[in-house]
BAVOVEX-805678 format. One line per 8 residues: number of its first residue (from 1); their letters; for each residue x, y, z of C-alpha. Coordinates in Angstrom, 2 decimals. Layout:
BEGIN
NUM = a = X Y Z; ...
//
This chain:
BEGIN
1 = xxxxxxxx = -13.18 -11.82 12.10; -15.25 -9.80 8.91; -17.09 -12.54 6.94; -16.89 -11.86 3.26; -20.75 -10.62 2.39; -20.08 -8.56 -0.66; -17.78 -6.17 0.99; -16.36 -2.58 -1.31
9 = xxxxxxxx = -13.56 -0.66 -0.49; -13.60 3.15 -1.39; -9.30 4.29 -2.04; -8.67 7.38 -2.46; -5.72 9.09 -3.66; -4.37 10.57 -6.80; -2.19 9.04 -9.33; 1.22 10.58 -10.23
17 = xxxxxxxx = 3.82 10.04 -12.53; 6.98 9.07 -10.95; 10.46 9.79 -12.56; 13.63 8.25 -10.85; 17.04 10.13 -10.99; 20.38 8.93 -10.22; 23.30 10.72 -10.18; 21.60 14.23 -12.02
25 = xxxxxxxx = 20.57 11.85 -14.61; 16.85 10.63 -15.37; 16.38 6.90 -15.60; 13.08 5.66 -15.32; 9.54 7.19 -15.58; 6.42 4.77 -14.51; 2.94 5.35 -12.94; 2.93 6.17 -9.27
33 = xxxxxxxx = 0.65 7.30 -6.44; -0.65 4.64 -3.62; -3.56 4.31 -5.35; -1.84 2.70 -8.81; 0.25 0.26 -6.20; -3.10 -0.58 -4.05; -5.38 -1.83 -7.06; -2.50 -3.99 -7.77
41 = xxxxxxxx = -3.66 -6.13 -4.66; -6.75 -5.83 -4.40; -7.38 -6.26 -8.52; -5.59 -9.36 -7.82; -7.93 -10.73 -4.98; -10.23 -9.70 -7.30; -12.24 -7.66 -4.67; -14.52 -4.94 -5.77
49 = xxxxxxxx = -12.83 -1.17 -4.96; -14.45 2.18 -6.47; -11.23 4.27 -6.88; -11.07 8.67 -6.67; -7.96 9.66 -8.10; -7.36 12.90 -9.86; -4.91 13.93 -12.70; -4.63 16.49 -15.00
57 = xxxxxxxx = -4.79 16.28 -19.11; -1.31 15.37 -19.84; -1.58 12.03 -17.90; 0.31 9.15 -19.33; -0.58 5.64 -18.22; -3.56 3.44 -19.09; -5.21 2.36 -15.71; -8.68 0.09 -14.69
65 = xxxxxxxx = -9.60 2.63 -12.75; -10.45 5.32 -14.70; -9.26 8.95 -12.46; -10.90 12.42 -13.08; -9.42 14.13 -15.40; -9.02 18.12 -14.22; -8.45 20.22 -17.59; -6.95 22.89 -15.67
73 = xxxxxxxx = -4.48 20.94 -14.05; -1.24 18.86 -14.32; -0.88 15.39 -13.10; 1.00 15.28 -9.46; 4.77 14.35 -10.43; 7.08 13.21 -8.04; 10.95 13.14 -8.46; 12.76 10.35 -6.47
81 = xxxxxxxx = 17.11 11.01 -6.59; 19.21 8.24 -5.61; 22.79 8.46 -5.36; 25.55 6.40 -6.04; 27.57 7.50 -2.94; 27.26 4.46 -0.41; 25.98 6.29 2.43; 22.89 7.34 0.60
89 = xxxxxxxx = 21.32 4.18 0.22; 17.64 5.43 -0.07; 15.99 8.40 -1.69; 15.23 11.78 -1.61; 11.63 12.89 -2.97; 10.46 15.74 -4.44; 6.79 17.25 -5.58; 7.66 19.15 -8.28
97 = xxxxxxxx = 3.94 19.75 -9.68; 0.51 19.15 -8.02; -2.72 18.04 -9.17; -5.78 19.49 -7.55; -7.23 18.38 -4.13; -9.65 15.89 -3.84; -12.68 17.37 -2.62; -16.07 15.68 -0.61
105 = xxxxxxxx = -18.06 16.70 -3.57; -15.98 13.99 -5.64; -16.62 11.29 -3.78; -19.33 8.55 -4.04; -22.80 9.36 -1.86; -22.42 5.57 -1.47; -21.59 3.05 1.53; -18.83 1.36 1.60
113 = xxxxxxxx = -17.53 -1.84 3.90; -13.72 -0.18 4.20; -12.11 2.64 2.86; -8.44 4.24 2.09; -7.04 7.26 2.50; -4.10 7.17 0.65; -2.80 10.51 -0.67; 0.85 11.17 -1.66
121 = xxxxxxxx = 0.97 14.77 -2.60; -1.39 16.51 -0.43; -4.35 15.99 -2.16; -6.66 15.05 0.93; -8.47 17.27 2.45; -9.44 17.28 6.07; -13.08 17.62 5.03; -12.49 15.10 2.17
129 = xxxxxxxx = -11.35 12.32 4.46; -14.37 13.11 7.18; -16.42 12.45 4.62; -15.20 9.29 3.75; -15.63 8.38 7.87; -19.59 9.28 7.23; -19.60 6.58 4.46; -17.14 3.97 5.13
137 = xxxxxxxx = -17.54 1.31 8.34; -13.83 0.84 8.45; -11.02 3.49 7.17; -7.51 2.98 6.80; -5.34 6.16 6.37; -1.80 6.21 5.05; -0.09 8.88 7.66; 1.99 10.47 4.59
145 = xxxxxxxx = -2.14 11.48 3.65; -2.34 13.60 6.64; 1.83 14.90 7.18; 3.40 15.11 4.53; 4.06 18.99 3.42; 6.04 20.52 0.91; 9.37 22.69 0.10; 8.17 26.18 -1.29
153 = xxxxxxxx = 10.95 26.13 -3.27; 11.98 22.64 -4.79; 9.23 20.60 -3.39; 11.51 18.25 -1.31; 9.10 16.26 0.83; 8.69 16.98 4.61; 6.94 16.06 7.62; 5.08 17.71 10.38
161 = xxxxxxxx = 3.56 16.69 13.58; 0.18 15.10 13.22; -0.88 17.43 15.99; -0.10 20.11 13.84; -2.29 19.16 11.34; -6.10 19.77 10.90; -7.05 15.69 10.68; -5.64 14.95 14.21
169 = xxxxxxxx = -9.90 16.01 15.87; -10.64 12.89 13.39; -8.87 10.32 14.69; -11.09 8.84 17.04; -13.16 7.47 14.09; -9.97 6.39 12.20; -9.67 2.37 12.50; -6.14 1.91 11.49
177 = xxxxxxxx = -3.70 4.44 10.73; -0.36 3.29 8.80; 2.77 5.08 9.55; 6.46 3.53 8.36; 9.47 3.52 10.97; 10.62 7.22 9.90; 7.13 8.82 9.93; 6.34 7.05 13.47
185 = xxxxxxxx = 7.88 9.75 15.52; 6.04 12.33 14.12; 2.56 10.33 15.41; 2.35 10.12 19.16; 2.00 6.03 19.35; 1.42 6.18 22.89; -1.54 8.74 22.87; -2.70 7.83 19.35
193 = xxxxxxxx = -3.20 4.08 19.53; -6.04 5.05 22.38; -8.16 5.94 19.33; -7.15 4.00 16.66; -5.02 1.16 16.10; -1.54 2.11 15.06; 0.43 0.03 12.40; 4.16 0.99 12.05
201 = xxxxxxxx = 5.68 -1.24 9.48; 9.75 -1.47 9.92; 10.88 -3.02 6.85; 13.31 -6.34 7.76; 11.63 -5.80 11.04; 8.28 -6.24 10.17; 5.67 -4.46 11.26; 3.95 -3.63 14.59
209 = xxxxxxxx = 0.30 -3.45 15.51; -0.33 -1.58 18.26; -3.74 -1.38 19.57; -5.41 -0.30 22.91; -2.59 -1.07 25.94; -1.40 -3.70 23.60; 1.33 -4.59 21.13; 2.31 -7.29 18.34
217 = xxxxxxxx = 5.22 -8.15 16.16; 4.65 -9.21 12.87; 7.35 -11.30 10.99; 8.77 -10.03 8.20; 9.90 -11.60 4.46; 13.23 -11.65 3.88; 14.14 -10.34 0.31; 16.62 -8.32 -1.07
225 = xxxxxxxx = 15.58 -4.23 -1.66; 15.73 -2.90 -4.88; 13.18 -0.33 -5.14; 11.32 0.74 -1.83; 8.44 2.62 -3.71; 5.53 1.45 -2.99; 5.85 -1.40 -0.23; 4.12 0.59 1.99
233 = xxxxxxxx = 1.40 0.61 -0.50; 1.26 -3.02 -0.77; 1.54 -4.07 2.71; -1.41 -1.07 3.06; -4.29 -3.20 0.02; -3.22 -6.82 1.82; -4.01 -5.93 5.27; -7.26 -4.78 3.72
241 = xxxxxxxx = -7.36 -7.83 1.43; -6.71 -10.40 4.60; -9.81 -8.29 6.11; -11.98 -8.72 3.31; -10.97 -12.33 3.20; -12.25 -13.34 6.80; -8.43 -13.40 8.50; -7.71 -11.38 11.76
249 = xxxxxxxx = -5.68 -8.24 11.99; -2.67 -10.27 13.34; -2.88 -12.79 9.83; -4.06 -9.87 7.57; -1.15 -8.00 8.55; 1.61 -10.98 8.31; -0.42 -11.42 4.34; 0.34 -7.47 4.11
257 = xxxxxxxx = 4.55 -7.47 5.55; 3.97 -10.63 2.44; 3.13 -8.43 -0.34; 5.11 -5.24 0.31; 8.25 -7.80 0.69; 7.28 -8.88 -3.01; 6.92 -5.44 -3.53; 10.49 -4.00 -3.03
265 = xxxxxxxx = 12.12 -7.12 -4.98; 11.08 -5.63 -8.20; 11.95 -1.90 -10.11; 8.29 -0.17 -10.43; 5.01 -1.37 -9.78; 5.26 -4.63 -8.69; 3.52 -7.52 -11.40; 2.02 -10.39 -8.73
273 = xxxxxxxx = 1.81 -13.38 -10.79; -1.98 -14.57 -10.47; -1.20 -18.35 -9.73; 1.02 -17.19 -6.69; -1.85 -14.85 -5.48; -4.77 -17.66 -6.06; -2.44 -20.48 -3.57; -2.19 -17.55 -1.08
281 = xxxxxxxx = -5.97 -17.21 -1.33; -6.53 -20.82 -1.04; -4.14 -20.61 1.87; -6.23 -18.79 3.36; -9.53 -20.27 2.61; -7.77 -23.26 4.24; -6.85 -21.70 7.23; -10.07 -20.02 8.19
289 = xxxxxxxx = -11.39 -23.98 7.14; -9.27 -25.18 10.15; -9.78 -22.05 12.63; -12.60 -23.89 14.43; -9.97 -23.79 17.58; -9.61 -19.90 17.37; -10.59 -17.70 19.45; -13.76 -15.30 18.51
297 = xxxxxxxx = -14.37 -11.83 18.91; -17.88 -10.53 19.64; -20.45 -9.12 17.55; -18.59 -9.18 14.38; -15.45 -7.12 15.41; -12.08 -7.14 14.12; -10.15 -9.75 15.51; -6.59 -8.57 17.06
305 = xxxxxxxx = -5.27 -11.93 18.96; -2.94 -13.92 16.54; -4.71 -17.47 15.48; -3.23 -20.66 16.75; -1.70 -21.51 13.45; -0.28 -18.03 12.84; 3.17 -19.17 12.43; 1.64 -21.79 9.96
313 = xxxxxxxx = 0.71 -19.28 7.59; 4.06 -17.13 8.02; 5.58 -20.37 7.02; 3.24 -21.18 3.96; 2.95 -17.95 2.58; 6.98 -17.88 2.81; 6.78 -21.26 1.03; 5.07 -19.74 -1.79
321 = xxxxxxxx = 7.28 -16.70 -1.86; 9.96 -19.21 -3.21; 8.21 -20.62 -5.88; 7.87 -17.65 -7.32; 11.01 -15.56 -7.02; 10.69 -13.96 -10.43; 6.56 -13.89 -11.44; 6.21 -12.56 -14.60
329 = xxxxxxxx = 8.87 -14.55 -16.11; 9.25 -17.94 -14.55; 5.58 -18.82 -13.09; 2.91 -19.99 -15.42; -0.65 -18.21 -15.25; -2.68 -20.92 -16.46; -5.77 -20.19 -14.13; -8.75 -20.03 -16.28
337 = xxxxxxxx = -11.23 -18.51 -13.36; -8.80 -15.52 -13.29; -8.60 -14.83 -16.58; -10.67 -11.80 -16.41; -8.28 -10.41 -13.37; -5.48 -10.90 -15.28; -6.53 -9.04 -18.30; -7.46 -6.36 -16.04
345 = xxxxxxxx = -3.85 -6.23 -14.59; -2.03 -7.01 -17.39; -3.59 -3.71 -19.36; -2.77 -1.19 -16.36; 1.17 -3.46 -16.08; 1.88 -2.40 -19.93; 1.82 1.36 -19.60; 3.48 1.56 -15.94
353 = xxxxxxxx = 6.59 -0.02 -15.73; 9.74 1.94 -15.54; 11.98 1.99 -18.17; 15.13 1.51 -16.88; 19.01 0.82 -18.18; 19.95 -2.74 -17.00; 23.11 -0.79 -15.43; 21.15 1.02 -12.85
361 = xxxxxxxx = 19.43 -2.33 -12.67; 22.68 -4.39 -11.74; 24.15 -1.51 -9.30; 20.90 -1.12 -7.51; 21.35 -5.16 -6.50; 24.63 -4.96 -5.98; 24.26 -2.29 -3.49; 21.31 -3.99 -1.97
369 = xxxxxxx = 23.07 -7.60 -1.04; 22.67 -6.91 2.58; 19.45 -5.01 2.64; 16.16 -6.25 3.24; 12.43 -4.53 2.49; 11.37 -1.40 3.42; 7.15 -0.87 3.72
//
């Protein structure tokens, strides 16, 4: 268990713009990149992140976090296709134009209590995220940061081997490293979670932490799918934000599967309604009130064995999942003491969201009756 004494997280990872396409035909543009999905959370625990992001002079989106702008450069844009024919039910992804690399140079010479790699198009270099290990205690990366390569000719997005790659010497001082169900077999669990602690997140499965010679389901949300960007994203800033918060990995994680389920039941960035997040932080306050009975790691390290009431909080936090079903719209935000938060929020939610036809709205639910979340 991490008490909460001031602790910064360092993300890193540019922001892109995203454009969806269905059928040949464009229907939505918003703000994308990990990074853009990431402040979401943790702007909304209202814990203090310095953010590196790049993009080039023609980006579009007002954010918080204010990215470096690279004159010579394009912002990273991604194309996602989806198809109407039933047995595509997910997307295909493309990089059709890059921003430049994030370098060590543009990072902070600061320290920082945890830090993210999160890059979506490439943009992290090996050298880039060994710097962050000099200057972060704790670092999460994002697997796609460190596999993820790139069509020569229409940018469709593949993946390699880890071993292949030139980041797989650093992962003994990697903490956690995130991979979903279909990057997993590109990561050798079995040989990788000797270094680090592996979390594969399964979508209506879950998640799974697997750590040392040991392994642990996490429960999952229910909720209907209607856009998978991003949940991976989500689940990524509320394992930090359970962290930051005091909870072990086992809770953190279960607060994580919460968020990217929210996630995927919305088109876009995802708009967390402030009085939800403030009962899941007083949740939590309330648990760690009552964990006098839990077990207690030594010397200040991360705690890995699920707390007595761990079930308690799957149930609560899936209690407050259904007062909420639609945040923006149906939940009051009358929270004074997160006024300042919500500004913040509300400024970067105004220039993101996709713009989409309420057809492609109403056949992406219909097609998703039986699906559940993918992080």
């Amino acid at each position: 268990m991490i008490e909460n004494r001031g602790l910064s997280c360092l993300i890193v990872g540019n922001y892109c713009h995203d454009v969806l396409i269905k059928d040949g035909t464009v229907i939505g543009k918003s703000l994308g990149g990990a990074a853009s999905f990431i402040s979401g959370v943790l702007d909304g625990f209202s814990i203090s992140s310095t953010y590196v992001s790049k993009v080039g002079i023609d980006f579009s989106y007002p954010v918080i976090h204010q990215p470096l702008i690279c004159p010579s450069s394009k912002t990273t844009i991604f194309h996602a296709h989806f198809s109407s024919e039933i047995k595509r039910k997910d997307r295909v992804l493309k990089r059709v134009c890059t921003c430049d690399p994030i370098t060590p140079d543009d990072l902070p010479n600061s320290h920082f209590s945890f830090g993210l790699a999160v890059g979506v198009g490439g943009e992290i270099l090996p050298e880039t995220l060994e710097k962050m290990l000099g200057i972060c205690d704790i670092v999460f990366v994002d697997i796609q940061a460190l596999i993820r390569v790139f069509d020569s000719v229409d940018g469709t997005v593949m993946l390699v081997d880890l071993r292949e790659t030139g980041f797989y010497r650093l992962l003994p001082r990697i903490r956690f490293l995130k991979a979903s169900a279909d990057e997993a077999p590109y990561v050798d669990i079995e040989e990788v979670r000797k270094y680090c602690c592996v979390v594969v997140t399964n979508g209506k499965e879950g998640c799974t932490l697997y750590e040392k010679d040991k392994a642990q389901q996490i429960a999952p949300f229910p909720t209907i799918q209607v856009d998978p960007t991003g949940a991976g994203d989500s689940f990524l800033g509320g394992l930090v934000a359970g962290l930051v918060q005091g909870l072990g990995v086992p809770e953190a994680a279960l607060l994580g599967n919460f968020l990217g389920s929210l996630t995927v039941g919305d088109i876009g960035l995802p708009k967390f309604d402030l009085k939800l997040l403030q009962r899941v932080k007083d949740e939590v306050q309330q648990r760690l009130l009552q964990c006098t009975r839990c077990p207690e790691p030594e010397n200040g390290e991360l705690m890995f064995m699920k707390s007595f009431d761990h079930e308690q909080f799957h149930v609560a936090l899936g209690a407050a999942k259904l007062t909420c079903t639609h945040p923006i719209q149906e939940c009051p935000r009358d929270l004074p003491r997160l006024h300042a938060a919500e500004q913040s929020i509300h400024s970067q939610c105004s220039g993101r969201q996709k713009s989409l036809s309420s057809t492609f709205y109403e056949e992406v639910i219909k097609s998703s009756d039986d699906i559940l979340g993918q992080n």
